[in-house]
Backbone and ligand atoms as CSV (ligand in chain L), in Angstrom:
chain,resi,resn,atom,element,x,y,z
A,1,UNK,N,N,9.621,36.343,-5.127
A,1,UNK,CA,C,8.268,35.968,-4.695
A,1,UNK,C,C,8.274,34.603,-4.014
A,2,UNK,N,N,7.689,34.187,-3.145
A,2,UNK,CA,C,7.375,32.946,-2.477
A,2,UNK,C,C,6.063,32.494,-3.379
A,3,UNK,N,N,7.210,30.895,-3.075
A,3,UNK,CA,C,6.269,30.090,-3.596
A,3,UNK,C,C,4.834,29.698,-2.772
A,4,UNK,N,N,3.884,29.341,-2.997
A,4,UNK,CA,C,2.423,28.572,-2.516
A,4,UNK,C,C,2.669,27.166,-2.496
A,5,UNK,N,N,2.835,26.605,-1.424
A,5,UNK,CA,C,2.923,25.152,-1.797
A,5,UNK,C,C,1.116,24.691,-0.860
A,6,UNK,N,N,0.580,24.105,-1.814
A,6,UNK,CA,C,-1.098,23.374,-1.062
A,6,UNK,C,C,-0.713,22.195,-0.867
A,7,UNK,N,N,-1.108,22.001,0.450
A,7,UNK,CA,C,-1.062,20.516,1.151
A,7,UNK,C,C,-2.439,20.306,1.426
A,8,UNK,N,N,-2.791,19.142,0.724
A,8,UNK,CA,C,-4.186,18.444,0.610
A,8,UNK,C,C,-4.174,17.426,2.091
A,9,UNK,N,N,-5.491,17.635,2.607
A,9,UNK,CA,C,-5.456,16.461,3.800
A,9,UNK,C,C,-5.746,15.076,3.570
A,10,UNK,N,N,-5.155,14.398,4.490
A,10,UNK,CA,C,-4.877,12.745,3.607
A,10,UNK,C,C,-6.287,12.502,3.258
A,11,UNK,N,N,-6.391,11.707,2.268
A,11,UNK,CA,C,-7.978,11.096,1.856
A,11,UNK,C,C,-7.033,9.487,1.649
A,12,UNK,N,N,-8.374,8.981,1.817
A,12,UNK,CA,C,-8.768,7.331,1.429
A,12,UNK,C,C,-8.218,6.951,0.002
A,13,UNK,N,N,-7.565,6.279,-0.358
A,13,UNK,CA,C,-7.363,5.814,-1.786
A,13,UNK,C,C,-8.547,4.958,-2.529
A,14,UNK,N,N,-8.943,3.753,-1.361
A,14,UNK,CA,C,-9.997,2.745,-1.355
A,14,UNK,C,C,-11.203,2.964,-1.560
A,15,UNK,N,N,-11.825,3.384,-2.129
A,15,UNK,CA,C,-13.486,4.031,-1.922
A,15,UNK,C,C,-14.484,3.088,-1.547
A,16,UNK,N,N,-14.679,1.910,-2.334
A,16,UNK,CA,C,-15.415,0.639,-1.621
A,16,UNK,C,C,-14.971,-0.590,-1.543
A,17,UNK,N,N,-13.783,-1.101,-1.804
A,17,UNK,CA,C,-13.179,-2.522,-2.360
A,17,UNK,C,C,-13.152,-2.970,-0.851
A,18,UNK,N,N,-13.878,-3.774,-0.629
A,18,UNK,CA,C,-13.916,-4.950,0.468
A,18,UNK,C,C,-13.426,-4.002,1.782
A,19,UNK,N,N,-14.143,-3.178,2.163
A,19,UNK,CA,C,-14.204,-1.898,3.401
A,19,UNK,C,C,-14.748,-2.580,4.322
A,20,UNK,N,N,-15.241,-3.887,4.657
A,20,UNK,CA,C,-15.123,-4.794,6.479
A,20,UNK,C,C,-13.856,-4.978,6.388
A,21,UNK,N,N,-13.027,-5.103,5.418
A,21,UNK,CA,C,-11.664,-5.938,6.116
A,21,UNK,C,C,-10.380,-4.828,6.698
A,22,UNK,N,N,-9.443,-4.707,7.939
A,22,UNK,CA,C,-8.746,-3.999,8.393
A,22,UNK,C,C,-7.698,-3.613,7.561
A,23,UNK,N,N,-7.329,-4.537,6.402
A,23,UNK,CA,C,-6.289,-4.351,5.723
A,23,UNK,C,C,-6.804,-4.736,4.411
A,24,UNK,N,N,-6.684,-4.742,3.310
A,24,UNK,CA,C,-6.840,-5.108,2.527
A,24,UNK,C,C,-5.918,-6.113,1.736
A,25,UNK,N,N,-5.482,-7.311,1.892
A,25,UNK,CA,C,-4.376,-7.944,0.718
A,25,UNK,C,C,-4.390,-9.121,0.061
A,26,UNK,N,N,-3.745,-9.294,-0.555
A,26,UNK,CA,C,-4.150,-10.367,-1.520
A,26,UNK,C,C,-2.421,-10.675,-1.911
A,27,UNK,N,N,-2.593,-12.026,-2.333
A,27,UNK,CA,C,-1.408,-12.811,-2.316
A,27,UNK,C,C,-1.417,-13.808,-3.693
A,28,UNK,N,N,-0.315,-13.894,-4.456
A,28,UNK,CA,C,-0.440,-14.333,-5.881
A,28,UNK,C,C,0.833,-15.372,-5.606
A,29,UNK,N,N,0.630,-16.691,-5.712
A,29,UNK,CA,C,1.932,-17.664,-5.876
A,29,UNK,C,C,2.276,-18.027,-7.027
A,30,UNK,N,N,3.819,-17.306,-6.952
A,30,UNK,CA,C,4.430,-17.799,-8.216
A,30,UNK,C,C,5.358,-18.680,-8.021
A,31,UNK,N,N,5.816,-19.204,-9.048
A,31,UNK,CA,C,7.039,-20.186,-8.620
A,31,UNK,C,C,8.506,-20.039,-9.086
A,32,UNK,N,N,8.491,-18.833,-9.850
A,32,UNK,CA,C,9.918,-18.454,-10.589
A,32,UNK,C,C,9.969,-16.735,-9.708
A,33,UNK,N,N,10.397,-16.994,-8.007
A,33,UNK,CA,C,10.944,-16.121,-7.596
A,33,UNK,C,C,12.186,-15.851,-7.045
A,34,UNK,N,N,12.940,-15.308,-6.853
A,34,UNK,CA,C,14.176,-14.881,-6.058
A,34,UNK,C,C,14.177,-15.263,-4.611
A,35,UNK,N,N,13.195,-14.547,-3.938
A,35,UNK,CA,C,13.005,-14.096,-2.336
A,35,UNK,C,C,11.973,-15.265,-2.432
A,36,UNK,N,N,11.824,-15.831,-0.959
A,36,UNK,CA,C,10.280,-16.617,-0.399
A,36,UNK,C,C,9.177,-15.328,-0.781
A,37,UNK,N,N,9.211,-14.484,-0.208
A,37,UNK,CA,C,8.220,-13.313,-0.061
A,37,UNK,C,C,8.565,-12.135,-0.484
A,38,UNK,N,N,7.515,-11.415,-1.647
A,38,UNK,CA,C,8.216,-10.113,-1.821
A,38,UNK,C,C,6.863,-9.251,-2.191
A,39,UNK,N,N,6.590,-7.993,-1.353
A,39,UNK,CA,C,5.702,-7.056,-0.824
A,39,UNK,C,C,5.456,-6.503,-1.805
A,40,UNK,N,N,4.247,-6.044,-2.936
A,40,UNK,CA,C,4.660,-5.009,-3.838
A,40,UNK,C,C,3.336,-3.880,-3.495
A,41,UNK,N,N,3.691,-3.027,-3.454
A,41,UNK,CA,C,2.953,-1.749,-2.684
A,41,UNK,C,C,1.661,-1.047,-3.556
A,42,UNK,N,N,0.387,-1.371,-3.176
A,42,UNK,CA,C,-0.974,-0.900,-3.380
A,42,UNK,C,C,-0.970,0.241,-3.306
A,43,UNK,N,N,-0.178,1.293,-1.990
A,43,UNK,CA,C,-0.720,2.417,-1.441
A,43,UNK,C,C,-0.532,3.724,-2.009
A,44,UNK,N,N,0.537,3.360,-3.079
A,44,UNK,CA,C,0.986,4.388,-3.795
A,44,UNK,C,C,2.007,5.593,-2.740
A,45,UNK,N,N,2.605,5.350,-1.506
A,45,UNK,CA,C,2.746,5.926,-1.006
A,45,UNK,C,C,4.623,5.394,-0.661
A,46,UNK,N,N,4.889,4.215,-0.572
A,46,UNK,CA,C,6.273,3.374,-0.554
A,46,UNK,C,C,7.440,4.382,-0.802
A,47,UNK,N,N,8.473,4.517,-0.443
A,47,UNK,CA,C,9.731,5.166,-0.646
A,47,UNK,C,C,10.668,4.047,-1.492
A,48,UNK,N,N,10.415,2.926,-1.657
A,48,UNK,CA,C,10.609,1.884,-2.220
A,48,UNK,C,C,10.005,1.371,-3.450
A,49,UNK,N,N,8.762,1.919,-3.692
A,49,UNK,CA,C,8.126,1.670,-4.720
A,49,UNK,C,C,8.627,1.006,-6.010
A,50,UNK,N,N,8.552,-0.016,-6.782
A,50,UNK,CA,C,7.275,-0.231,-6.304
A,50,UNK,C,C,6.956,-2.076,-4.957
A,51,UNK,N,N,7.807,-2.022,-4.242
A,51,UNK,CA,C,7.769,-2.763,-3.332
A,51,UNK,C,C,7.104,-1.991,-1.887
A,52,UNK,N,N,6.499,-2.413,-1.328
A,52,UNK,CA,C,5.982,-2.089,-0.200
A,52,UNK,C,C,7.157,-2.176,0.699
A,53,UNK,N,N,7.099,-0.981,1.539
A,53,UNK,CA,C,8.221,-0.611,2.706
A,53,UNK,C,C,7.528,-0.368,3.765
A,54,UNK,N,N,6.025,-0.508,4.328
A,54,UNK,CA,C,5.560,-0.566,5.449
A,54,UNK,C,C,4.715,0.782,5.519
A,55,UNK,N,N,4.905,1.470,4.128
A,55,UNK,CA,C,3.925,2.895,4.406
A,55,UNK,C,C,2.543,3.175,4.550
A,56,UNK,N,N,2.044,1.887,4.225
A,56,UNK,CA,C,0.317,1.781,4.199
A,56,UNK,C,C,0.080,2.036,5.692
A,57,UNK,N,N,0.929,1.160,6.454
A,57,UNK,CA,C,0.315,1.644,8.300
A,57,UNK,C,C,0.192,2.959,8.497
A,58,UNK,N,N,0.964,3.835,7.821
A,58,UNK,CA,C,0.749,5.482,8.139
A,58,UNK,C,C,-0.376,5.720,7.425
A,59,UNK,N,N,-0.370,5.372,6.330
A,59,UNK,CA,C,-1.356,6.197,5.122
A,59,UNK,C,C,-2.628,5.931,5.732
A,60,UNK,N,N,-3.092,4.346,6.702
A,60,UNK,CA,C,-4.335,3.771,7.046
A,60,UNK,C,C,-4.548,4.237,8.494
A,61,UNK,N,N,-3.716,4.520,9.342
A,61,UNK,CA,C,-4.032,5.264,10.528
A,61,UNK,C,C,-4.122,7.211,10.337
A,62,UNK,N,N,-3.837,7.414,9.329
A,62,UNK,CA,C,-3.807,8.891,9.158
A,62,UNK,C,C,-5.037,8.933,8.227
A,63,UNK,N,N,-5.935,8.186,7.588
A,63,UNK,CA,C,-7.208,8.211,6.476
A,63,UNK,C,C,-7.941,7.243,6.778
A,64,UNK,N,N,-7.800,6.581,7.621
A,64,UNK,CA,C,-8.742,5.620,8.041
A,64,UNK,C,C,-8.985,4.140,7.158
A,65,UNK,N,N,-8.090,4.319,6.005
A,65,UNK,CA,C,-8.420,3.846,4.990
A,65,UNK,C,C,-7.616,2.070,5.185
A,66,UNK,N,N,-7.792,1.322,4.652
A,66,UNK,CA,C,-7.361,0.430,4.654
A,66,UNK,C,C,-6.652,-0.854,4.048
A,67,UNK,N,N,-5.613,-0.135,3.263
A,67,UNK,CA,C,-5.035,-0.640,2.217
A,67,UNK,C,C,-3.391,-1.503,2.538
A,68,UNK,N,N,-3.268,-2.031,1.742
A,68,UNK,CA,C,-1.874,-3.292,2.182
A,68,UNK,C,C,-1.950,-3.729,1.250
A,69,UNK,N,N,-0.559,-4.374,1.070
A,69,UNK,CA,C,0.453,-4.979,-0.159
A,69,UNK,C,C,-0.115,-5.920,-1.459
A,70,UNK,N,N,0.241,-6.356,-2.171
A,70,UNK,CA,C,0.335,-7.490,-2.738
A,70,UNK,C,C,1.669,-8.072,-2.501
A,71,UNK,N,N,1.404,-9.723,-1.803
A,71,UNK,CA,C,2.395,-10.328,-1.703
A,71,UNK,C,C,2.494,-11.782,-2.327
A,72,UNK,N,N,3.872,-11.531,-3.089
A,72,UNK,CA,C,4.289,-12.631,-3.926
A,72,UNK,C,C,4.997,-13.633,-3.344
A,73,UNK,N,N,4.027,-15.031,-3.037
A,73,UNK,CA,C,5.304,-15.631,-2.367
A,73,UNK,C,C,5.847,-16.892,-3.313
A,74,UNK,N,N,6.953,-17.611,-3.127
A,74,UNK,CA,C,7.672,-18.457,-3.813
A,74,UNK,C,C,7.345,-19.597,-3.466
A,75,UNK,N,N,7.043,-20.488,-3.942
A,75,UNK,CA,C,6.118,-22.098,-3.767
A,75,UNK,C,C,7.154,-23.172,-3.346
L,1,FES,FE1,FE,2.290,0.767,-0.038
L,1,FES,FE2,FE,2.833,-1.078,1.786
L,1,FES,S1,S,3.877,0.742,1.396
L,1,FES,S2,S,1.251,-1.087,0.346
């Protein structure tokens, strides 16, 4: 028998969190890091997870939606 596989069409993750802004992100300084800068991924979508690998640009031009990283940078 063949399987059914359902493919849902992309939806929005964001429903109202700050929807004027093109991207959404926010940035937390710590001072006990490794890297200057390190991406950690909102979109739930990353192949990297849980670091952001650049997948929100697809997820936000394919849903309109507008979501981006949290980035940790080193002081
Ligand atoms: Fe998910 Fe960048 S890949 S926020």
């Amino acid at each position: 028998p063949r399987r059914m596989v359902v493919v849902k069409a992309a939806e929005a993750i964001n429903p109202d969190i700050r929807k004027t802004e093109d991207k959404v992100v926010d940035s937390v300084v710590v001072t006990e890091l490794a890297k200057p800068l390190t991406a950690y991924c909102r979109c739930w979508r990353s192949g990297t997870f849980p670091l952001c690998d650049g997948s929100h640009v697809k997820h936000n031009k394919a849903t309109g939606d507008n979501v981006g990283p949290l980035l940790l940078k080193k002081q």
